[in-house]
VEXDODO-674024 format. One record per atom (N, C-alpha, C): residue in one letter; chain; atom name; x, y, z. Coordinates in steps of 0.02 Angstrom, whole numbers, plus 32768, in hexadecimal, padded with zeros to 4 digits. Layout:
<atoms>
+--------+--------+-------+------+------+------+
: residu : chaine : atome :    X :    Y :    Z :
+--------+--------+-------+------+------+------+
:      a :      A :    CA :    X :    Y :    Z :
...
+--------+--------+-------+------+------+------+
</atoms>
This chain:
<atoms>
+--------+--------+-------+------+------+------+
: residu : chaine : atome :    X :    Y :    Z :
+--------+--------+-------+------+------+------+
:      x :      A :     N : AFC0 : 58DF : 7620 :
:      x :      A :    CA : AF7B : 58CD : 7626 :
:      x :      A :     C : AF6B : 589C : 75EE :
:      x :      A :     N : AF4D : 5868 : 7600 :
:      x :      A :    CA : AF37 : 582F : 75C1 :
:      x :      A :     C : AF09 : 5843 : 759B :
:      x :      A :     N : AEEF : 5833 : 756A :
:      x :      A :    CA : AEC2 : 5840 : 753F :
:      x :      A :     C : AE7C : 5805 : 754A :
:      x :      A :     N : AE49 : 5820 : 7547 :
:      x :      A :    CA : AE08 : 5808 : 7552 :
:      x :      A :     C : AE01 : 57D9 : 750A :
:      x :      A :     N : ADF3 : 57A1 : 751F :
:      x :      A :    CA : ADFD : 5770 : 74D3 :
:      x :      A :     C : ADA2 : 5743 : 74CF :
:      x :      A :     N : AD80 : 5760 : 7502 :
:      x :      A :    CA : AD39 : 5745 : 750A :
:      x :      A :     C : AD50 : 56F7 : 7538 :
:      x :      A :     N : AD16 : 56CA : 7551 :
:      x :      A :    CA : AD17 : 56A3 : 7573 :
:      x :      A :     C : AD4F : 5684 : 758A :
:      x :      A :     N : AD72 : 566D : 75C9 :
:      x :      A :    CA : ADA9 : 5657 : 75DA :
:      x :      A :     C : AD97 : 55F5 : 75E4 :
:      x :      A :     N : AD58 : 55DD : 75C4 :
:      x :      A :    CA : AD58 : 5593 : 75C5 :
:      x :      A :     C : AD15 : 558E : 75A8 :
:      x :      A :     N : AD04 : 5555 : 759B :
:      x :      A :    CA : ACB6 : 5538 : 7592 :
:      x :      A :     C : ACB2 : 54FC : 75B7 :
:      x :      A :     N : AC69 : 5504 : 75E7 :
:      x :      A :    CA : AC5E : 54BF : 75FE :
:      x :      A :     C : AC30 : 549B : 75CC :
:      x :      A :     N : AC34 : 5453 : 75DB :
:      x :      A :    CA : AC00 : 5425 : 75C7 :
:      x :      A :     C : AC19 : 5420 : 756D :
:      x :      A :     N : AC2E : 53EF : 7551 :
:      x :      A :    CA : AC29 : 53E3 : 7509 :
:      x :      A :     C : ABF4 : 5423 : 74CF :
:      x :      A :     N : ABC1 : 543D : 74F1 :
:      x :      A :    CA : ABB8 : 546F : 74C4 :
:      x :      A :     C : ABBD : 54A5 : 74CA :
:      x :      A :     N : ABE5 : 549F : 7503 :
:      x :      A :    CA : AC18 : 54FC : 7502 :
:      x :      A :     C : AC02 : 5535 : 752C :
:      x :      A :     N : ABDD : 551C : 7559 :
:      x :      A :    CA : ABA9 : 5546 : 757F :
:      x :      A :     C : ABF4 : 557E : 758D :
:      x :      A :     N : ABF9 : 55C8 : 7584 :
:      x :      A :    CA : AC16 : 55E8 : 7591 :
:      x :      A :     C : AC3E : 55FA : 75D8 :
:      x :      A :     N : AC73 : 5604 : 75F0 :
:      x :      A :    CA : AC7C : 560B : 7645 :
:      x :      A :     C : ACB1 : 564C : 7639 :
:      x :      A :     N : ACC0 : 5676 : 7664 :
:      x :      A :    CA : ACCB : 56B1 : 766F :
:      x :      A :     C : ACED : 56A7 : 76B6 :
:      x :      A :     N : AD38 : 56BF : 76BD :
:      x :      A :    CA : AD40 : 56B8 : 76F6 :
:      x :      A :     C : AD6D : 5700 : 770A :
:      x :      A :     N : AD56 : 571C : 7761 :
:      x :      A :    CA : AD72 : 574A : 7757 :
:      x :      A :     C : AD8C : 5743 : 77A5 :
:      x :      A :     N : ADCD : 576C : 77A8 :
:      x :      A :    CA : ADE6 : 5762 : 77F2 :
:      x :      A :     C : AE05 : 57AD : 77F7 :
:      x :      A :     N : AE04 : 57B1 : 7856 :
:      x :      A :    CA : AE1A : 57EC : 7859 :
:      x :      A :     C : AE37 : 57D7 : 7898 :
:      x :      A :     N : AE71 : 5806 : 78A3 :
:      x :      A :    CA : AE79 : 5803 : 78F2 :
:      x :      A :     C : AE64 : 5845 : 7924 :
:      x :      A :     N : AE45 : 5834 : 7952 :
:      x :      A :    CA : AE4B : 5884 : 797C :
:      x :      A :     C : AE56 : 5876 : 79C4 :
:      x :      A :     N : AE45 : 5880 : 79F2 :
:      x :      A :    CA : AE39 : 588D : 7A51 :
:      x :      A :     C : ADDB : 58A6 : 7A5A :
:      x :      A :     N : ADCA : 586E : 7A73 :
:      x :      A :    CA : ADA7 : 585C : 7A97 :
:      x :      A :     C : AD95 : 58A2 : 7AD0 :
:      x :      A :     N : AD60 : 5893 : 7AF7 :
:      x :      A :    CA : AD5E : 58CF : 7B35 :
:      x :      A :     C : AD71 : 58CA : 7B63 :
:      x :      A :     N : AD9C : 5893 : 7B73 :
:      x :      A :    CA : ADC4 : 588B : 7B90 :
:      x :      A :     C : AE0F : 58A0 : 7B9B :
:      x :      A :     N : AE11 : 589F : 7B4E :
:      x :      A :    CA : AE56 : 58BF : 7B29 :
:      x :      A :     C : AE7C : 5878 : 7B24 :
:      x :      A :     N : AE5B : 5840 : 7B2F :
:      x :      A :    CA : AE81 : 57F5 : 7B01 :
:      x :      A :     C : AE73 : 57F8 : 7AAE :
:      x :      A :     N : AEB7 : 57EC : 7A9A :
:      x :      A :    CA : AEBD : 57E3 : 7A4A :
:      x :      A :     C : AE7E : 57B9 : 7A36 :
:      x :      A :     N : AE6B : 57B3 : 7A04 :
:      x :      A :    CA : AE39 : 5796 : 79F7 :
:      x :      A :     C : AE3F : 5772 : 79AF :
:      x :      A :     N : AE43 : 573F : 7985 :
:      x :      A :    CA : AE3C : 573A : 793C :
:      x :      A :     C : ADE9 : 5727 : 7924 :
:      x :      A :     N : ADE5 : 573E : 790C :
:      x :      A :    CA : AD94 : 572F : 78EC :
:      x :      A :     C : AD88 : 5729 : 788C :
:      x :      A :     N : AD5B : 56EA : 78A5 :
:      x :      A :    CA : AD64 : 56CD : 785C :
:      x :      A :     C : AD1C : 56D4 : 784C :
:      x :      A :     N : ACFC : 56FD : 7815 :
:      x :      A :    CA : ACC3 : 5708 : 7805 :
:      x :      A :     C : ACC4 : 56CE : 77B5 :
:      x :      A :     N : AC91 : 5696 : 77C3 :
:      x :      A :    CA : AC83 : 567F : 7779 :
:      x :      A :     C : AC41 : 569E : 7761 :
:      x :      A :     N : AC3D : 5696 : 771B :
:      x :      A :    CA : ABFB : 56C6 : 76FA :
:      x :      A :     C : AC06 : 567F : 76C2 :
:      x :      A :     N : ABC0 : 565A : 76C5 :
:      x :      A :    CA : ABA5 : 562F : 76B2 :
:      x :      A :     C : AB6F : 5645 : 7682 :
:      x :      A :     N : AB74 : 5649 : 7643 :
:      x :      A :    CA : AB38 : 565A : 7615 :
:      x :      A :     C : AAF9 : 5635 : 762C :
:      x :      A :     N : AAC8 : 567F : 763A :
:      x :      A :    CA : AA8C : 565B : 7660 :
:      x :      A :     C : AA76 : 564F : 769D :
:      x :      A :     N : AAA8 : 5658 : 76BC :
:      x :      A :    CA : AAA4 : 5649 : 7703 :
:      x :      A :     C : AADB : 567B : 772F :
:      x :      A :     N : AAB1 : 5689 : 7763 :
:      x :      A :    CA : AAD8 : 56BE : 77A6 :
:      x :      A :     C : AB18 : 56A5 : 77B3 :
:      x :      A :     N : AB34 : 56C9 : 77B8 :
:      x :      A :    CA : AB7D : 56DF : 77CB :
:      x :      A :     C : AB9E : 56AD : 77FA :
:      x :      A :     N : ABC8 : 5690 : 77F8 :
:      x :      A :    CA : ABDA : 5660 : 7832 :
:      x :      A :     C : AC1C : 5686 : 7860 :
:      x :      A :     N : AC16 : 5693 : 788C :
:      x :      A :    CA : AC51 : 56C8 : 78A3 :
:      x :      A :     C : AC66 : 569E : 78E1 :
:      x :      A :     N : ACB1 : 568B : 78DE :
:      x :      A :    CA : ACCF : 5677 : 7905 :
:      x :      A :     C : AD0C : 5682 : 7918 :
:      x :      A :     N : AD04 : 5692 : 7973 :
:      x :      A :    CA : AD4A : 56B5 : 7988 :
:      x :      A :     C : AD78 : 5691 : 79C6 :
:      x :      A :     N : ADAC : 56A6 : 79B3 :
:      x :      A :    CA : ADDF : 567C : 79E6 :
:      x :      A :     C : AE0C : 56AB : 7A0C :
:      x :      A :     N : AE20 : 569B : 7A3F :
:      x :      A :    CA : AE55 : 56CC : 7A72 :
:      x :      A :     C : AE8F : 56C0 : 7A35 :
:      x :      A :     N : AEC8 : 56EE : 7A1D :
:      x :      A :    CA : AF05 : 56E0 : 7A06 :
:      x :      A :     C : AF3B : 56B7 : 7A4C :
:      x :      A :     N : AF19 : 56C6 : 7A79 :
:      x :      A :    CA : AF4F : 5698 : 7A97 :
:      x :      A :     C : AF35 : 5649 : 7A8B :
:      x :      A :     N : AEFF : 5642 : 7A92 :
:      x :      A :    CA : AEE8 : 560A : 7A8D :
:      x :      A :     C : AF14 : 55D3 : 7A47 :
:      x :      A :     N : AF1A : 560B : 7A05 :
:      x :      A :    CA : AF28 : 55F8 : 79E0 :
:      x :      A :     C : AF72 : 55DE : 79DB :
:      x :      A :     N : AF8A : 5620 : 7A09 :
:      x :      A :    CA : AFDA : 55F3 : 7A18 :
:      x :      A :     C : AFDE : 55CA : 7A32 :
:      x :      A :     N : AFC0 : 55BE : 7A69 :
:      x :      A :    CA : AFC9 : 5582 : 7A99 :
:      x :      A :     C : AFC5 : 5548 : 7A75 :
:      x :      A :     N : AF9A : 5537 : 7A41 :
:      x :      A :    CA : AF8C : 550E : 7A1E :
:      x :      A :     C : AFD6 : 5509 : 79FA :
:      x :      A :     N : AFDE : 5522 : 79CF :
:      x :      A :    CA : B021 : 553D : 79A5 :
:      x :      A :     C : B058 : 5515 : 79D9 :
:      x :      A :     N : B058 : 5530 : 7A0D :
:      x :      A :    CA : B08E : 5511 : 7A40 :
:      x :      A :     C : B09A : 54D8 : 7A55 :
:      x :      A :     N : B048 : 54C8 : 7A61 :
:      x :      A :    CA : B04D : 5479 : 7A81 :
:      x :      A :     C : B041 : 545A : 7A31 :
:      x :      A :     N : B038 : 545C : 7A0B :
:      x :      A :    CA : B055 : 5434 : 79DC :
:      x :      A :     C : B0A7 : 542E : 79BE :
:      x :      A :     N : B0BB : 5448 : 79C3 :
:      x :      A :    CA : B109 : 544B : 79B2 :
:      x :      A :     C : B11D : 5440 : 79F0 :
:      x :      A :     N : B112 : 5451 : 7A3E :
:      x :      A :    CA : B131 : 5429 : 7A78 :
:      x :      A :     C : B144 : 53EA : 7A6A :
:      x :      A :     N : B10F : 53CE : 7A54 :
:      x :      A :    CA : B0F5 : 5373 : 7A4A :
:      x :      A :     C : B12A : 536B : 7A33 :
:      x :      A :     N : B138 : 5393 : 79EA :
:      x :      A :    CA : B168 : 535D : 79C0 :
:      x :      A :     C : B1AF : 5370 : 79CC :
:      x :      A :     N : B1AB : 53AF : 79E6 :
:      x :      A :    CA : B1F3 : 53BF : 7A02 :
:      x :      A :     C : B21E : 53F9 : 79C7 :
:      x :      A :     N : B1D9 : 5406 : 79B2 :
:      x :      A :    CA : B1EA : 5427 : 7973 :
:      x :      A :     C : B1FE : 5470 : 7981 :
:      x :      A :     N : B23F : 548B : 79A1 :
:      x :      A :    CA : B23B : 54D2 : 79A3 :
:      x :      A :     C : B25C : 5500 : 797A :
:      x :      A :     N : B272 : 54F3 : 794A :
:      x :      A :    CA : B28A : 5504 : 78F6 :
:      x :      A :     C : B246 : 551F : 78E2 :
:      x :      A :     N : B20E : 5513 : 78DE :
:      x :      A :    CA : B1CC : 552B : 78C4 :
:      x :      A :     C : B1B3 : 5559 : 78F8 :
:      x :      A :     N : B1BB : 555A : 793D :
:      x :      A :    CA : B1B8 : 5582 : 7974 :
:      x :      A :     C : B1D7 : 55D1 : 7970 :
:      x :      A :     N : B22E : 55C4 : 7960 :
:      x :      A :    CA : B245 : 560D : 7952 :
:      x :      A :     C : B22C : 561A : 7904 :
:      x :      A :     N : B219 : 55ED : 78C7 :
:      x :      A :    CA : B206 : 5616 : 789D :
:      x :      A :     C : B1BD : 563B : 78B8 :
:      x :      A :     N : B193 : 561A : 78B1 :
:      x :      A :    CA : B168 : 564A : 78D0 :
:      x :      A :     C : B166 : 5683 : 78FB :
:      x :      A :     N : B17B : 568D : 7939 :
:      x :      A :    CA : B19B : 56B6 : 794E :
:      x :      A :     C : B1B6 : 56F1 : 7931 :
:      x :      A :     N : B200 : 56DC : 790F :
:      x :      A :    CA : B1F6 : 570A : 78D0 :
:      x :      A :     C : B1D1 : 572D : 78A1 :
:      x :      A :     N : B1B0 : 56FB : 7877 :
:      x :      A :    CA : B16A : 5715 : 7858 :
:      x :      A :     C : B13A : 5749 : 7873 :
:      x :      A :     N : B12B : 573A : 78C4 :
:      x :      A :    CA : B105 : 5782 : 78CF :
:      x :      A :     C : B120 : 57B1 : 78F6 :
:      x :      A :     N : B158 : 57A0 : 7911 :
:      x :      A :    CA : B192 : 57E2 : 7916 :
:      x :      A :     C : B18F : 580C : 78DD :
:      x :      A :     N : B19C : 57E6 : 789C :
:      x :      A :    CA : B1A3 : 5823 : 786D :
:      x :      A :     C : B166 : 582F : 784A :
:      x :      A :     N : B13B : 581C : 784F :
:      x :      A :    CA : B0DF : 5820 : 785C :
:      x :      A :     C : B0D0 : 5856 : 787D :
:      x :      A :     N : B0DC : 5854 : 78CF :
:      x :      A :    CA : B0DD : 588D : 78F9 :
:      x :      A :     C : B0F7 : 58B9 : 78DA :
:      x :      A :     N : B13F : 58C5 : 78CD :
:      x :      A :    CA : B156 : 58F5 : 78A4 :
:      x :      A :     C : B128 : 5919 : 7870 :
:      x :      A :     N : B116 : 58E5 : 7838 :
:      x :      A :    CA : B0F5 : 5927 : 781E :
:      x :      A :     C : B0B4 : 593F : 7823 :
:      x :      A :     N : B099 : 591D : 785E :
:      x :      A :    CA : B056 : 5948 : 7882 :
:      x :      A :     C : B076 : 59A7 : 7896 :
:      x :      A :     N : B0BC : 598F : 78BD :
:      x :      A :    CA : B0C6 : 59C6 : 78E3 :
:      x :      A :     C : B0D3 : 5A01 : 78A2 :
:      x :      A :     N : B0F2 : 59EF : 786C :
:      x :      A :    CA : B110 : 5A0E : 7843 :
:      x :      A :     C : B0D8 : 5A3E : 781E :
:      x :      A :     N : B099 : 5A1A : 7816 :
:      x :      A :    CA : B049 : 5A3E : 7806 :
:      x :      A :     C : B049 : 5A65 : 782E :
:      x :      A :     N : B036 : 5A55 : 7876 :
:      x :      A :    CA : B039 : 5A6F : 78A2 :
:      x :      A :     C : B056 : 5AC0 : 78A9 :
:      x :      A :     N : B0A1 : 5AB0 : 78A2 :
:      x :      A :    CA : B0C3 : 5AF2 : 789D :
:      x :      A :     C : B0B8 : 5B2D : 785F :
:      x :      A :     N : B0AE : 5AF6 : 782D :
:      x :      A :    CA : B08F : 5B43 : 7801 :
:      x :      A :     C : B06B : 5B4A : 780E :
:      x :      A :     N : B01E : 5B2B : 7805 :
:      x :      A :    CA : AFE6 : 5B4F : 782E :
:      x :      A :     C : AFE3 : 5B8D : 785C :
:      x :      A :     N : B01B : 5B71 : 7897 :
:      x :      A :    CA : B010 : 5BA4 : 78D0 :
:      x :      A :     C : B03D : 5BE3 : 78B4 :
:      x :      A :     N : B067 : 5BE4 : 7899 :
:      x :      A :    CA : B0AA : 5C14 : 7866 :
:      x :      A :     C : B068 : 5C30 : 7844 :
:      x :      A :     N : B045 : 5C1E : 7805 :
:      x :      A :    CA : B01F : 5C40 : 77F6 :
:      x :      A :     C : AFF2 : 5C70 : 77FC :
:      x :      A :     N : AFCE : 5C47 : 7835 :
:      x :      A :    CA : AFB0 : 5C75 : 7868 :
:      x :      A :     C : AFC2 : 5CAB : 788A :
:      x :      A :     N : AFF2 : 5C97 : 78A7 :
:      x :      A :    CA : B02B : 5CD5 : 78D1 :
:      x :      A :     C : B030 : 5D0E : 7899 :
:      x :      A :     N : B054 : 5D07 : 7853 :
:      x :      A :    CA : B064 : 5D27 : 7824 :
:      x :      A :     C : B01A : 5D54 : 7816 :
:      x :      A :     N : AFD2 : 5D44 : 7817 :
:      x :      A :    CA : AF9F : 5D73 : 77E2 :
:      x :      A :     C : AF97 : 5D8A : 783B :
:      x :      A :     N : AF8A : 5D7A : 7867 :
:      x :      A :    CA : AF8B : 5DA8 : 7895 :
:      x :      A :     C : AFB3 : 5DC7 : 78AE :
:      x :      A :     N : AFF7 : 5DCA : 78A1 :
:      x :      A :    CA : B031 : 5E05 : 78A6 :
:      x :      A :     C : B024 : 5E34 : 7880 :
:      x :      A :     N : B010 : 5E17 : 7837 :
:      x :      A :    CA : AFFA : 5E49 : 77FF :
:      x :      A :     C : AFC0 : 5E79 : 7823 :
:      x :      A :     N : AF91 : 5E62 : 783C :
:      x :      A :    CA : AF61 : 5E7E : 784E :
:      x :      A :     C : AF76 : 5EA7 : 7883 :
:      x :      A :     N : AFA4 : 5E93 : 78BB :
:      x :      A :    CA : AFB4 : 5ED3 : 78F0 :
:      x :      A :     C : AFC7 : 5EFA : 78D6 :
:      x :      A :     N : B009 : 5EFC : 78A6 :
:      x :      A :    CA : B022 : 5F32 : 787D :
:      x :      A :     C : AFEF : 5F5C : 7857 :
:      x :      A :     N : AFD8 : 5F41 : 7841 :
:      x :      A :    CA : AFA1 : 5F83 : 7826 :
:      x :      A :     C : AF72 : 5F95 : 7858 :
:      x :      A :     N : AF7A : 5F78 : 78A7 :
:      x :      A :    CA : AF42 : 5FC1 : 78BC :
:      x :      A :     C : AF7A : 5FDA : 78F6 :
:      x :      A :     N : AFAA : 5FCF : 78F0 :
:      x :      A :    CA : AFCF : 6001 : 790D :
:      x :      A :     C : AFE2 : 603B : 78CC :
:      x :      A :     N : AFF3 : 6044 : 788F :
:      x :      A :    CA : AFEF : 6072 : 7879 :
:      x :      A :     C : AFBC : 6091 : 786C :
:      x :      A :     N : AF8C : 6098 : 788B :
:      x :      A :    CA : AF43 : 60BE : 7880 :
:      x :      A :     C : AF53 : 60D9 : 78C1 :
+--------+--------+-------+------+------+------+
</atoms>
């Protein structure tokens, strides 16, 4: 996890503060979604979201162009092992869970 270091830029020569925050989730649809929230000192929230496929496609048809597919399997890679350690949270989480509620059956079967 990174460490919070305060503002990630300043606009305008006197530094007006900018804040940027992104998340990914699924939509109600259940399409991936990336969403980019800016927080502008002073002013409402600017929140902007994109399909993740959208974002590949882009990703794709730019390296199609140049024929670039050396940057294609790295990427690829990159969130293969990205995916990976979503799933890897994932599994403790659910291990954890499993574990305090095993704990918990066990003690009301001995009662």
């Amino acid at each position: 996890m990174s460490e919070d270091i305060g503002q990630d830029a300043n606009i305008f020569p006197d530094g007006i503060p900018l804040f940027v925050y992104t998340f990914l989730e699924h939509d109600a649809d259940g399409v991936l979604q990336h969403e980019t929230t800016l927080q502008i000192e002073g002013e409402e929230d600017i929140i902007v979201t994109k399909g993740f496929y959208e974002i590949i496609d882009e990703v794709k048809d730019e390296h199609i162009d140049s024929q670039d597919y050396n940057s294609l399997y790295e990427l690829a890679a990159d969130l293969t092992k990205e995916a990976e350690r979503l799933r890897e949270e994932a599994e403790r989480i659910e291990n954890s869970t499993r574990s305090v509620a095993d704990l918990f059956n066990a003690n009301d079967r001995t009662t």
